[in-house]
C-alpha positions in Angstrom: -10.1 -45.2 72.7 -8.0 -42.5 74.5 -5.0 -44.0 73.0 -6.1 -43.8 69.2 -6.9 -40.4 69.9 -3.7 -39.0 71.9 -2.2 -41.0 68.8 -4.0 -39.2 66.3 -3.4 -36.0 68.2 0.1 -36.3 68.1 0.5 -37.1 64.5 -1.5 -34.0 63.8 1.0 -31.7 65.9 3.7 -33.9 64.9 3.5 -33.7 61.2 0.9 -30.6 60.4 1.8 -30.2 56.5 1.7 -33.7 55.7 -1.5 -34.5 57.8 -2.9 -31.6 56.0 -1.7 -32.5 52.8 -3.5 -36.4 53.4 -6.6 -34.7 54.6 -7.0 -32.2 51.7 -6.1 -35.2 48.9 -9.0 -37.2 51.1 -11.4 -34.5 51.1 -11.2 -34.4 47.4 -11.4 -37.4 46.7 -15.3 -38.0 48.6 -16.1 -34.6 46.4 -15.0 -36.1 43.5 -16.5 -39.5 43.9 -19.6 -37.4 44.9 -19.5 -35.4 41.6 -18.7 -38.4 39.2 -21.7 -40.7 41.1 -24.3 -41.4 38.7 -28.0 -40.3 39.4 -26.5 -38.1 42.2 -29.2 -34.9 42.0 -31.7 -36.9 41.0 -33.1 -38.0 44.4 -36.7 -38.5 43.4 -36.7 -42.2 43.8 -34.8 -42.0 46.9 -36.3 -41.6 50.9 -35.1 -39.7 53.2 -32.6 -41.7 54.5 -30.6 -41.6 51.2 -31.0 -38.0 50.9 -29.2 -37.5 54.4 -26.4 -39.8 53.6 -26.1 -37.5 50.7 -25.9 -34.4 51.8 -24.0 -35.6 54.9 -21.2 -37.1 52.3 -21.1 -33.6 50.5 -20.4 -32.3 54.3 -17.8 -34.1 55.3 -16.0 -34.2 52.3 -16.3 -30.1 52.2 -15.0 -30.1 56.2 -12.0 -32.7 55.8 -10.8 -30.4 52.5 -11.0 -27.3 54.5 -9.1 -29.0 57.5 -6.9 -29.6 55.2 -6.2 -26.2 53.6 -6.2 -25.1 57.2 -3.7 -27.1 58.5 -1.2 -26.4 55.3 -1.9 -22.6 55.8 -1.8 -22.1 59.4 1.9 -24.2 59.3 3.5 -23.2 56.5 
């Protein structure tokens, strides 16, 4: 485990605009499959469960976009 992420660490310092670039192009991809999913307001037949998947897709595809847009700006 400590190799993936000193290898995922390193690609991140490595290459900061492209990683950035991935990440942002991945980030709005989940909020765009999150936008075009049908039904995906309507969460009256759904339990709790689904609603936290929900709004914990919405949140990670907002956070990898910004990681994104952070990494392009702060290296640019």
């Amino acid at each position: 485990m400590k190799k993936l992420k000193d290898f995922f660490v390193n690609t991140i310092d490595s290459y900061p605009i492209y990683m950035g670039v991935i990440f942002l192009i991945i980030g709005i991809l989940i909020l765009a499959y999150q936008i075009n999913k049908n039904e995906s307001f309507n969460m009256n037949k759904h339990g709790l469960a689904s609603w936290q998947v929900f709004v914990n897709t919405w949140g990670v595809g907002i956070m990898i976009t910004l990681w994104g847009i952070i990494l392009i700006i702060r290296n640019y």
